[in-house]
FIPAVEX-662047 format. One record per residue (C-alpha): residue in three letters; x, y, z negated. Coordinates in nm, 2 decimals, m for minus. Layout:
BEGIN
+------+--------+--------+--------+
| rest |      x |      y |      z |
+------+--------+--------+--------+
|  ALA |      X |      Y |      Z |
...
+------+--------+--------+--------+
% end
This chain:
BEGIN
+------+--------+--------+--------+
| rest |      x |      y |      z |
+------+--------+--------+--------+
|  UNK |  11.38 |  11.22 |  m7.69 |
|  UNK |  11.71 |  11.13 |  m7.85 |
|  UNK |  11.55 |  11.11 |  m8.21 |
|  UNK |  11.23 |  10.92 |  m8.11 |
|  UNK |  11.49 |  10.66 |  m7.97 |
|  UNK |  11.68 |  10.69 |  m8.31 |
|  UNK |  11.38 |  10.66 |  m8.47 |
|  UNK |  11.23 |  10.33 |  m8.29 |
|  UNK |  11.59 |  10.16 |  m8.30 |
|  UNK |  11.53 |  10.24 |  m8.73 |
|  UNK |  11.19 |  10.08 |  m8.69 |
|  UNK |  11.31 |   9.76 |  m8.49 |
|  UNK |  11.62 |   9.70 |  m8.74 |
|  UNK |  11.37 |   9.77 |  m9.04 |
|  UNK |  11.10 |   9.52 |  m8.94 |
|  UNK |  11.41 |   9.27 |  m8.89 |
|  UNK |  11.55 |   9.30 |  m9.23 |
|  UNK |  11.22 |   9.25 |  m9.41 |
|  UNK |  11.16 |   8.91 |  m9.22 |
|  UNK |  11.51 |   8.79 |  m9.37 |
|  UNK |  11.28 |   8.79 |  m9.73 |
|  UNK |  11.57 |   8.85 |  m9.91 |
|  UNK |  11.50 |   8.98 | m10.23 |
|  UNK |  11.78 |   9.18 | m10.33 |
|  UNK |  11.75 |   9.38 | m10.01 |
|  UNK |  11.40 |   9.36 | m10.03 |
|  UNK |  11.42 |   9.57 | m10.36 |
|  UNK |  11.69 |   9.78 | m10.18 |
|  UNK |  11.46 |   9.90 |  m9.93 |
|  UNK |  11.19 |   9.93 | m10.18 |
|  UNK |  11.41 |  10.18 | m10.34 |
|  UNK |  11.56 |  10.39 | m10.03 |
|  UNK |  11.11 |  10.38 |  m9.93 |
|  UNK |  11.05 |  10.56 | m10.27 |
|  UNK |  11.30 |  10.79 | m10.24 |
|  UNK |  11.22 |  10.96 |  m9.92 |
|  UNK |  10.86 |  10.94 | m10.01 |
|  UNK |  10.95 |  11.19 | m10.30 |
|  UNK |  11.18 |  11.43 | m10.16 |
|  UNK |  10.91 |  11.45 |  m9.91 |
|  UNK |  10.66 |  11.49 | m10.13 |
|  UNK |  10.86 |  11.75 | m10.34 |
|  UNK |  10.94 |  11.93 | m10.01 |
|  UNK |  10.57 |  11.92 |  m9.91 |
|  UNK |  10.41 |  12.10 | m10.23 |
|  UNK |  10.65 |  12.46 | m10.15 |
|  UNK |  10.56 |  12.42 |  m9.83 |
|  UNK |  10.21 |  12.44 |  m9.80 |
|  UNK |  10.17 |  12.71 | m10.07 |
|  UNK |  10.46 |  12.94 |  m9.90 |
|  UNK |  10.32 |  12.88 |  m9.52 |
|  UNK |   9.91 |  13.00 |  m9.67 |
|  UNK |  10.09 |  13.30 |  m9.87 |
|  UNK |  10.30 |  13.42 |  m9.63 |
|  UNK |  10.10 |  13.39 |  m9.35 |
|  UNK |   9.81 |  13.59 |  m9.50 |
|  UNK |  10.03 |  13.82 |  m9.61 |
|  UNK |  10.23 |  13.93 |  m9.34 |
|  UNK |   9.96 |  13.86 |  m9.02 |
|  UNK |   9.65 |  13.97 |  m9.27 |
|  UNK |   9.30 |  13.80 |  m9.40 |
|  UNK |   9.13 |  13.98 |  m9.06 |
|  UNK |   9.39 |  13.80 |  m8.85 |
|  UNK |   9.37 |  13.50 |  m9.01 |
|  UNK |   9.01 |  13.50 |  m8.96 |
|  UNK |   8.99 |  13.38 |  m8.60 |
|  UNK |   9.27 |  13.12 |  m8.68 |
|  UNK |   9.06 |  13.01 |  m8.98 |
|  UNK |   8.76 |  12.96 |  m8.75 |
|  UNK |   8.91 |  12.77 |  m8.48 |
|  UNK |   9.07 |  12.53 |  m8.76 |
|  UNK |   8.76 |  12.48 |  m8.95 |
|  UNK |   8.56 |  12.42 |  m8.59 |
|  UNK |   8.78 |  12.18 |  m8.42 |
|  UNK |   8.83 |  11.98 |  m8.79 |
|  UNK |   8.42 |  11.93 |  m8.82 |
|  UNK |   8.41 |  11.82 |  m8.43 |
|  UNK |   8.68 |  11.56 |  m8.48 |
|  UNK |   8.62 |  11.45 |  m8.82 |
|  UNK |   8.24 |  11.41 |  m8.69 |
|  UNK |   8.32 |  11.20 |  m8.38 |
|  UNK |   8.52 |  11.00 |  m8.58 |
|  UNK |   8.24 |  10.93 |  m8.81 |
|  UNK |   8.01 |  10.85 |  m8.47 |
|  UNK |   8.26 |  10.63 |  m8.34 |
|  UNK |   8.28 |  10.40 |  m8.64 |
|  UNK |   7.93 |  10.37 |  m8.69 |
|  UNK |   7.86 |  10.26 |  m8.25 |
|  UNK |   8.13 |   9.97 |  m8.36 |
|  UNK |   7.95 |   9.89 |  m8.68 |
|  UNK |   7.65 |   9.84 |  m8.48 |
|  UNK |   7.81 |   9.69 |  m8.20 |
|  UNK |   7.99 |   9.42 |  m8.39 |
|  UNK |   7.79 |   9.36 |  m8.68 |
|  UNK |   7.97 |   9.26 |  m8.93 |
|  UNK |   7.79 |   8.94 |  m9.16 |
|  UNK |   7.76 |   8.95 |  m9.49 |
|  UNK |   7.99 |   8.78 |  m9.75 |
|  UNK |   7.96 |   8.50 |  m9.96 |
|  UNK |   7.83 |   8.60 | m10.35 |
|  UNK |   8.15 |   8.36 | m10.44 |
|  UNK |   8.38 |   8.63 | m10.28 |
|  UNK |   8.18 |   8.96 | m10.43 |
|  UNK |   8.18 |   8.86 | m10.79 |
|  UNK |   8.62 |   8.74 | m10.72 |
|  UNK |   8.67 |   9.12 | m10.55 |
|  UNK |   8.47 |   9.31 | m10.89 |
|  UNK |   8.75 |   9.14 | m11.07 |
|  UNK |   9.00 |   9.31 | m10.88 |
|  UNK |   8.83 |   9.65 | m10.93 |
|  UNK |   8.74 |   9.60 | m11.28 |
|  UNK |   9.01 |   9.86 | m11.40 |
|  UNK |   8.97 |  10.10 | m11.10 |
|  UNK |   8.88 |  10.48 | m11.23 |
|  UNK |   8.58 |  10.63 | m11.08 |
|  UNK |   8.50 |  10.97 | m11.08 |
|  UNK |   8.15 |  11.14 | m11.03 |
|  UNK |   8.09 |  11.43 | m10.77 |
|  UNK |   8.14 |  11.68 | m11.09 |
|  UNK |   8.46 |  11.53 | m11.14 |
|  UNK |   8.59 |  11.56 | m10.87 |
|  UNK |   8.49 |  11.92 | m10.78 |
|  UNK |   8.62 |  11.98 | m11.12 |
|  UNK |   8.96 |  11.80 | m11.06 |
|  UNK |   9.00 |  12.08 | m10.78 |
|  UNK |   8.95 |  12.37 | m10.94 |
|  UNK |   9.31 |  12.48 | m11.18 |
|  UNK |   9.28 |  12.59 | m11.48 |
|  UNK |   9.61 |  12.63 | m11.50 |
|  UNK |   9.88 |  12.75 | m11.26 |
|  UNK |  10.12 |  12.51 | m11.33 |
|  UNK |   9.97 |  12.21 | m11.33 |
|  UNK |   9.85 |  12.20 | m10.93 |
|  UNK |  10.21 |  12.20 | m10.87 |
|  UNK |  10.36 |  11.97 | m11.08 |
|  UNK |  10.04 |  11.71 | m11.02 |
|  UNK |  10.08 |  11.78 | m10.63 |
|  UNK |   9.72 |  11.82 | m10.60 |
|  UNK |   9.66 |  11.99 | m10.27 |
|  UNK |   9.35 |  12.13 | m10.28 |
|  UNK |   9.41 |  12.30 | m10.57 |
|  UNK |   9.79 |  12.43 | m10.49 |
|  UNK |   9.55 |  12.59 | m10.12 |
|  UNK |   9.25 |  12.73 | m10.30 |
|  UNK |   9.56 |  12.96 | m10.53 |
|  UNK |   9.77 |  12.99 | m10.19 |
|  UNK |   9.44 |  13.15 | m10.05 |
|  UNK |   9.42 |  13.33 | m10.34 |
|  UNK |   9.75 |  13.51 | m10.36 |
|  UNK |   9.83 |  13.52 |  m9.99 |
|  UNK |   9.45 |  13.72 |  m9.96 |
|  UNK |   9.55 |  13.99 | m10.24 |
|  UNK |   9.92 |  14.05 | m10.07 |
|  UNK |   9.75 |  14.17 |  m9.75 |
|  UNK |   9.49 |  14.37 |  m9.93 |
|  UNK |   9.81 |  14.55 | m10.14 |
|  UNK |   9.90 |  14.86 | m10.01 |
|  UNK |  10.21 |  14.85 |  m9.80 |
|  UNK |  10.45 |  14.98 | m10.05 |
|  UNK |  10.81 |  14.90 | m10.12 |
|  UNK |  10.73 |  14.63 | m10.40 |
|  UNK |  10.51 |  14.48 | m10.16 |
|  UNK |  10.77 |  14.48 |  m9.89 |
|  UNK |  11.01 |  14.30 | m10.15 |
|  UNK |  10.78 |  14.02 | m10.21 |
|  UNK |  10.71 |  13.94 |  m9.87 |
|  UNK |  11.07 |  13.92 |  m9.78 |
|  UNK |  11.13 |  13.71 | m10.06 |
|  UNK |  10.83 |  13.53 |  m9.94 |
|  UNK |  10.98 |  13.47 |  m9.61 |
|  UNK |  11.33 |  13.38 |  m9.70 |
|  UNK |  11.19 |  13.08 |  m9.95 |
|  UNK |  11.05 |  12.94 |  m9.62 |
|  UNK |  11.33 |  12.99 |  m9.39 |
|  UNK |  11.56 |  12.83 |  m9.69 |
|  UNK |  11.28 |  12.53 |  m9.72 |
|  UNK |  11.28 |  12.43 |  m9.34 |
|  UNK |  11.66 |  12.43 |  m9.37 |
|  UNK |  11.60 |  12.20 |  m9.65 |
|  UNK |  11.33 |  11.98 |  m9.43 |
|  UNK |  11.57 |  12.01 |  m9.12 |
|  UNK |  11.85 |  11.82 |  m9.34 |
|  UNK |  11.64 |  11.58 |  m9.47 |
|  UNK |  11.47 |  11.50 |  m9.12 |
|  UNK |  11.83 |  11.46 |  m9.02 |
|  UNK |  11.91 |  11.16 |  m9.20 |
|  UNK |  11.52 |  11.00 |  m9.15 |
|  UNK |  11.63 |  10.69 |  m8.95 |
|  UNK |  11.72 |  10.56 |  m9.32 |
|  UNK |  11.46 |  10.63 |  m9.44 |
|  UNK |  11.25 |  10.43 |  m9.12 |
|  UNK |  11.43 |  10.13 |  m9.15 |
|  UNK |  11.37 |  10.12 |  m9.54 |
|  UNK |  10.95 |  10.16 |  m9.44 |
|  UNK |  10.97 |   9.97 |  m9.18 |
|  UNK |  11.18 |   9.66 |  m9.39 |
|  UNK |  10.93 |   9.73 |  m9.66 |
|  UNK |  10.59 |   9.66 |  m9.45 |
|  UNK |  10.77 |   9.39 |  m9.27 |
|  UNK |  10.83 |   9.17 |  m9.59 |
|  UNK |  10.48 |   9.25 |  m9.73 |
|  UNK |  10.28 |   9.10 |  m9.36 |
|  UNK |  10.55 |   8.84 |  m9.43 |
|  UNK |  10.47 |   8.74 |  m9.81 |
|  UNK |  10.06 |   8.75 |  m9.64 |
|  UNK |   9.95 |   9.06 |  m9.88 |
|  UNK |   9.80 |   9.18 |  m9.55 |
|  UNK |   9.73 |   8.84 |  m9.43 |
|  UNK |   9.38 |   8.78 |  m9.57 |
|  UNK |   9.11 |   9.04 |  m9.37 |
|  UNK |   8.75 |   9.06 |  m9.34 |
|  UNK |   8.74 |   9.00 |  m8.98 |
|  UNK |   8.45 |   9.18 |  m8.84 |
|  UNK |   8.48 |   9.46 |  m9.08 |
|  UNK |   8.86 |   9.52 |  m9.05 |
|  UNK |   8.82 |   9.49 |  m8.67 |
|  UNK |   8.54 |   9.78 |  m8.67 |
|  UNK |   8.79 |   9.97 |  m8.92 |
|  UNK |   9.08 |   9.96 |  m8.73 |
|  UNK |   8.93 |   9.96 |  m8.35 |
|  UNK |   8.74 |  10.26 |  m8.48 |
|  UNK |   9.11 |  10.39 |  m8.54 |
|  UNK |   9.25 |  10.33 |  m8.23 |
|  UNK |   8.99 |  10.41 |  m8.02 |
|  UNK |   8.96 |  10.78 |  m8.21 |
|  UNK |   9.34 |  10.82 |  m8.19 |
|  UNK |   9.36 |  10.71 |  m7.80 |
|  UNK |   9.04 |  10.84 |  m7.65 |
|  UNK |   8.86 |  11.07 |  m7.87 |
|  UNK |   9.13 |  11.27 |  m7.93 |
|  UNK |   9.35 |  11.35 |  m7.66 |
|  UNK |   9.00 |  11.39 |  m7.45 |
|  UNK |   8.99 |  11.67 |  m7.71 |
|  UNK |   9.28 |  11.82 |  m7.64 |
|  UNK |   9.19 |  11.74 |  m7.21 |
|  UNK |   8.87 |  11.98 |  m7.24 |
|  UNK |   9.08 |  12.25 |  m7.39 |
|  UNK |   9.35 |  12.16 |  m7.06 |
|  UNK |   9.63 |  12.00 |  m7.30 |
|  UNK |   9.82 |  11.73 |  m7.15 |
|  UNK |   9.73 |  11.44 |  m7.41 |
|  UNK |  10.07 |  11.27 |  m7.35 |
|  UNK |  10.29 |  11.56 |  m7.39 |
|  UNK |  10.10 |  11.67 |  m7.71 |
|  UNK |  10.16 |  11.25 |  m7.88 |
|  UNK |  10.52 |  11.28 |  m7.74 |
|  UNK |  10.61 |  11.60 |  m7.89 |
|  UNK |  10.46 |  11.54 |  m8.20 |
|  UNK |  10.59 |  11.13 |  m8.23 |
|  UNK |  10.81 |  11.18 |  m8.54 |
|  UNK |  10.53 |  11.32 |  m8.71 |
|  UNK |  10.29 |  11.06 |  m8.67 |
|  UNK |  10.53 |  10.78 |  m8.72 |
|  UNK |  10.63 |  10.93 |  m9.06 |
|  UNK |  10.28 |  10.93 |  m9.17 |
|  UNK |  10.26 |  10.53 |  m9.08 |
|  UNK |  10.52 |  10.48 |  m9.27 |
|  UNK |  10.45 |  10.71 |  m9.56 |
|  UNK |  10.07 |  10.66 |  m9.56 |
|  UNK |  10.09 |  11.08 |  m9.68 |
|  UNK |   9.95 |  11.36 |  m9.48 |
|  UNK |  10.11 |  11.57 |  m9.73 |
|  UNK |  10.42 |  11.41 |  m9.79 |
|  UNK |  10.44 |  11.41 |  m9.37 |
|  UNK |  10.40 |  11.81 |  m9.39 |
|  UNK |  10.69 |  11.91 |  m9.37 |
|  UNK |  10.79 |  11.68 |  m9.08 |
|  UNK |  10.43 |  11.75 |  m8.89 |
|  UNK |  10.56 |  12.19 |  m8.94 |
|  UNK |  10.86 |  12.16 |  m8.78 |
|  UNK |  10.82 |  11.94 |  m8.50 |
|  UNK |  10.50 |  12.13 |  m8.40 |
|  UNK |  10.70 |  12.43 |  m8.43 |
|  UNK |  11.03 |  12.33 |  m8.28 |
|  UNK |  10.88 |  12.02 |  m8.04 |
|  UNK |  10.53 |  12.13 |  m7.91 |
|  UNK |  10.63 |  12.49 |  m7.91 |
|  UNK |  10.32 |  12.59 |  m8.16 |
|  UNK |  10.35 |  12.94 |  m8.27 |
|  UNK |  10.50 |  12.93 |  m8.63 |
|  UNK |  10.19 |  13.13 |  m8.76 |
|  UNK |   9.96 |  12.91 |  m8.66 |
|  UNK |  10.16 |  12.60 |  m8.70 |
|  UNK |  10.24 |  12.76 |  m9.04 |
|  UNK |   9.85 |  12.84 |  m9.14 |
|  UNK |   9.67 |  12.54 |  m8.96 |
|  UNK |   9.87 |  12.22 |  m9.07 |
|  UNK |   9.86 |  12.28 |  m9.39 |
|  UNK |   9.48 |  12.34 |  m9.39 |
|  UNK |   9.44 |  12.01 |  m9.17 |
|  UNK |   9.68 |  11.85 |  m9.42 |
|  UNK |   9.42 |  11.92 |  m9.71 |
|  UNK |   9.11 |  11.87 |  m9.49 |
|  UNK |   9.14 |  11.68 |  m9.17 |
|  UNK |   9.07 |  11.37 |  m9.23 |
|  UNK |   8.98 |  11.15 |  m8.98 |
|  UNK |   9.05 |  10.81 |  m9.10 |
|  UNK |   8.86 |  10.88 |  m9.39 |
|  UNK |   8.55 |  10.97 |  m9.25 |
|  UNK |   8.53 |  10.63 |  m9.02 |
|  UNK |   8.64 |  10.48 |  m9.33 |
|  UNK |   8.38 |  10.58 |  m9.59 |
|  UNK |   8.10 |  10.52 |  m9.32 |
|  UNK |   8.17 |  10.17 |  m9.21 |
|  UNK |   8.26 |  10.04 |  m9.58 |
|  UNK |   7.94 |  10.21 |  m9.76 |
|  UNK |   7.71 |  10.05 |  m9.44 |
|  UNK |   7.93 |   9.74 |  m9.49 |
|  UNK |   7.90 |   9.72 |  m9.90 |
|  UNK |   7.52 |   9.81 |  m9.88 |
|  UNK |   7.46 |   9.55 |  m9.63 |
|  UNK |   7.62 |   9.29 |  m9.84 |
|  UNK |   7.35 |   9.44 | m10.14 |
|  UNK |   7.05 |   9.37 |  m9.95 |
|  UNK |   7.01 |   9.70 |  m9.82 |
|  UNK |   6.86 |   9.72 |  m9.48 |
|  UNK |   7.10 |   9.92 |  m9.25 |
|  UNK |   6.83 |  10.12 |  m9.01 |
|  UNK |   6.94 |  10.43 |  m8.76 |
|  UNK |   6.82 |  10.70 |  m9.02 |
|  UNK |   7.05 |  10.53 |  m9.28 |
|  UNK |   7.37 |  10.52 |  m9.05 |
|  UNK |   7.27 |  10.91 |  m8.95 |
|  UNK |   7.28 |  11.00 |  m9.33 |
|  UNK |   7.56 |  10.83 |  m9.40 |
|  UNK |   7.73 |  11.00 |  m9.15 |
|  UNK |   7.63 |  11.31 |  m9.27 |
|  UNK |   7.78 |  11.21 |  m9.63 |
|  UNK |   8.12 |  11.06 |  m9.52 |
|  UNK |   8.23 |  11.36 |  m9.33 |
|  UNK |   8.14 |  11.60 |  m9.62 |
|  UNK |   8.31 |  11.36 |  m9.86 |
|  UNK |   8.62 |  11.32 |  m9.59 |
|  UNK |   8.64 |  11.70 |  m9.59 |
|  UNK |   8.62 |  11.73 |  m9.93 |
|  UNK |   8.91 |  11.44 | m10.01 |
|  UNK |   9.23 |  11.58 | m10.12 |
|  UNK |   9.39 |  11.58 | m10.43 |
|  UNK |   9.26 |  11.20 | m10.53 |
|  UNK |   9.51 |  10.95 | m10.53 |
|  UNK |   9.39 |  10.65 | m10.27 |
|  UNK |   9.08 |  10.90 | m10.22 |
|  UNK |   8.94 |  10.72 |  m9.94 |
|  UNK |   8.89 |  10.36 | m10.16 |
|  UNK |   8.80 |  10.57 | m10.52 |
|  UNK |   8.54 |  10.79 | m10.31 |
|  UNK |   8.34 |  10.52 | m10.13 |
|  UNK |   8.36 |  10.32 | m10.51 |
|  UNK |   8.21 |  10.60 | m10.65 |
|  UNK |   7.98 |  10.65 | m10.38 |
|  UNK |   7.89 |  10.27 | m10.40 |
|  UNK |   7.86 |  10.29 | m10.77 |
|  UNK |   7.65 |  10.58 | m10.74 |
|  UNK |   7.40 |  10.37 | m10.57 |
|  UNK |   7.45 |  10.05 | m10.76 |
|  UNK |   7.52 |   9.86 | m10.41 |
|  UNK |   7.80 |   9.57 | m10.48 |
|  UNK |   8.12 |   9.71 | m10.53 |
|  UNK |   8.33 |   9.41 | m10.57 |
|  UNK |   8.37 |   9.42 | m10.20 |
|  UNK |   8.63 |   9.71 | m10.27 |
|  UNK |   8.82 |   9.46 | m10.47 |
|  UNK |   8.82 |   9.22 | m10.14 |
|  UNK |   8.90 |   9.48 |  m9.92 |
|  UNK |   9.23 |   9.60 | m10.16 |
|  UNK |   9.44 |   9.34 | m10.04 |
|  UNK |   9.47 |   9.49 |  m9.72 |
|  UNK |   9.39 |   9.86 |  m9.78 |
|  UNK |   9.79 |   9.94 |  m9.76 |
|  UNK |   9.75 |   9.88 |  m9.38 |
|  UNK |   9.42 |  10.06 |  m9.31 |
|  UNK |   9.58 |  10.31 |  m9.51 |
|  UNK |   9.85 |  10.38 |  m9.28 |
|  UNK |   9.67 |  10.35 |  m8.97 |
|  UNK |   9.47 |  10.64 |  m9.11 |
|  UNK |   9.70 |  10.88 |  m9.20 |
|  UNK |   9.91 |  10.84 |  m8.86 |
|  UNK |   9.52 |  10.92 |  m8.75 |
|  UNK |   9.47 |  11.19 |  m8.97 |
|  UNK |   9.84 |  11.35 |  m8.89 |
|  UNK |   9.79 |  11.31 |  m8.57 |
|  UNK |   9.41 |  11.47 |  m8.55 |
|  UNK |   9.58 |  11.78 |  m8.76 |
|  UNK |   9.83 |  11.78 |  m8.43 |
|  UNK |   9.59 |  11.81 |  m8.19 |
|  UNK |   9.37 |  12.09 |  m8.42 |
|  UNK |   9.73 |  12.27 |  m8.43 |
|  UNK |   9.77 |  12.26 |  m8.04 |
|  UNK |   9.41 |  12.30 |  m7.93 |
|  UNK |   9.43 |  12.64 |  m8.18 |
|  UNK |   9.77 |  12.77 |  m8.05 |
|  UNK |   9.64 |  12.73 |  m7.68 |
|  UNK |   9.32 |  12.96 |  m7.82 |
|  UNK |   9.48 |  13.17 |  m7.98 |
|  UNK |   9.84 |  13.18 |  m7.94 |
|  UNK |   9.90 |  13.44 |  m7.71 |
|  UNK |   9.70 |  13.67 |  m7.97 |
|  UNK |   9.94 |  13.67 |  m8.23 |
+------+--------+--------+--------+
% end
């Protein structure tokens, strides 16, 4: 409780110091915002690989199994009622269409934006090369070779050499969470340079100019998700809802202010380990699978921006096309990581794909940075409740 308090002081003295609009601390904070975002980031790539590895290989690909299942089921369910959610308040509030003056002003803004075809981005996934992954920080890839290696240490043998690797194995990750423990230790910096950096961006109006109808079926679809949807979740597997948000609080403010469910990792590992009380081969296996997978805020996302852009291209919105689309945003959701802003360049792909206007991305870009964040403190805190609802399955098991 003592840290959250630390924590919220950081976030009221942060939010103060980016009203001043002072540009030399401006930059300042800009700077200190950067700089946690990477050690976090560097902190985050070791992390997921080492937790996959040695959790396969010292609780086994069998006993991993049921932990696997549980993960995969509970990540489907809530990425799926996200999806459902978003779409009720895309019919409920109706969002108009936009003037053709606005569309052909928001292609400009996209008109250097990469896109990338499904291909490409299955493609993107799969290494080719073991370095790379790492020093790219693409998730996906840096889980599909965890899964690999972790799966053949368990199927070794139990020999001496084995026996050396896995302790080796092991001490890498108790050295790491040292490393995340120190870091986490000086945070409230780090919150007031986030929290100074958002302020003076609300306060210069990049986030100024919405969409109205669309942003409020974007973000209530957030909210409602994050405080319904999910803790009645974690009620019908009889988890207090409250104790679960409270314990897991630093987490999900990091990932507001770092708008990273990776670079939050490290953070999300140990206070579901050392907070909630999650058992650290679960906590250990699940998060970083949630990290690459659970996503939430991307799935409500892509929904209610394709219905939104195809709207605005003549294209008549009827039940069966709102089903499909739910259908393709939480495969697409699932199927995410490892794209930088992956949320905005999937649905412009998608959009592309289907020659619907996408200069309504480039309107919608402006503001992004806030839906953004909203997400991934959705997204971290969906991977929470995944973690919990798994460890109250299973947890006496392992």
């Amino acid at each position: 409780m003592k840290k959250v308090m630390w924590w919220i002081g950081a976030l009221v003295a942060g939010s103060l110091l980016g009203l001043l609009g002072v540009a030399w601390l401006n930059s300042l904070m800009d700077f200190v915002a950067s700089l946690y975002t990477r050690l976090f980031q560097l902190l985050a790539v070791p992390t997921i690989a080492l937790a996959v590895i040695a959790t396969f290989a010292t609780f086994g690909s069998q006993g991993t199994g049921k932990i696997f299942g549980r993960t995969i089921t509970y990540t489907l369910l809530t990425t799926l009622s996200a999806a459902i959610v978003g779409a009720l308040l895309y019919i409920l509030i109706a969002p108009g269409n936009l003037p053709m003056e606005s569309i052909t002003k928001g292609q400009e803004a996209i008109s250097l934006a990469p896109e990338q075809s499904v291909y490409d981005h299955i493609l993107g996934v799969i290494p080719n090369n073991i370095i790379r992954p790492f020093s790219e920080g693409n998730v996906l890839s840096i889980l599909l070779i965890a899964f690999a290696i972790g799966i053949g240490l368990s199927k070794l043998p139990d020999t001496e050499n084995k026996a050396v690797v896995v302790k080796g194995l092991l001490g890498l990750q108790d050295l790491l969470f040292l490393l995340i423990r120190w870091l986490i230790w000086t945070l409230p910096l780090g919150i007031v340079a986030f929290s100074a950096q958002l302020s003076a961006q609300v306060s210069a109006g990049v986030v100024a100019d919405s969409i109205g109808k669309y942003v409020l079926v974007i973000l209530g679809g957030n909210i409602l998700q994050f405080f319904i949807v999910l803790p009645l979740f974690l009620l019908a597997r009889g988890l207090n809802p409250l104790r679960v948000l409270g314990k897991m609080m630093p987490a999900v403010l990091m990932a507001l202010f770092t708008k990273s469910s990776a670079a939050t990792l490290p953070v999300t590992m140990e206070t579901a380990e050392q907070r909630l009380g999650v058992k650290p081969k679960i906590a250990r296996f699940v998060l970083p699978i949630c990290t690459t997978i659970n996503m939430n805020g991307c799935a409500a996302f892509i929904l209610v921006t394709s219905l939104f852009v195809m709207q605005n291209g003549g294209i008549h919105i009827t039940l069966t096309t709102i089903l499909l689309w739910i259908v393709i945003a939480v495969v697409s959701a699932v199927g995410n990581a490892g794209v930088p802003m992956g949320c905005y360049f999937l649905t412009l792909s998608l959009m592309s794909g289907i020659g619907a206007p996408v200069g309504i991305l480039g309107i919608i870009l402006p503001i992004y940075t806030v839906i953004d964040m909203i997400e991934t403190a959705e997204n971290v805190w969906s991977d929470s409740c995944v973690c919990a609802m798994t460890d109250k399955d299973l947890g006496s098991k392992v």
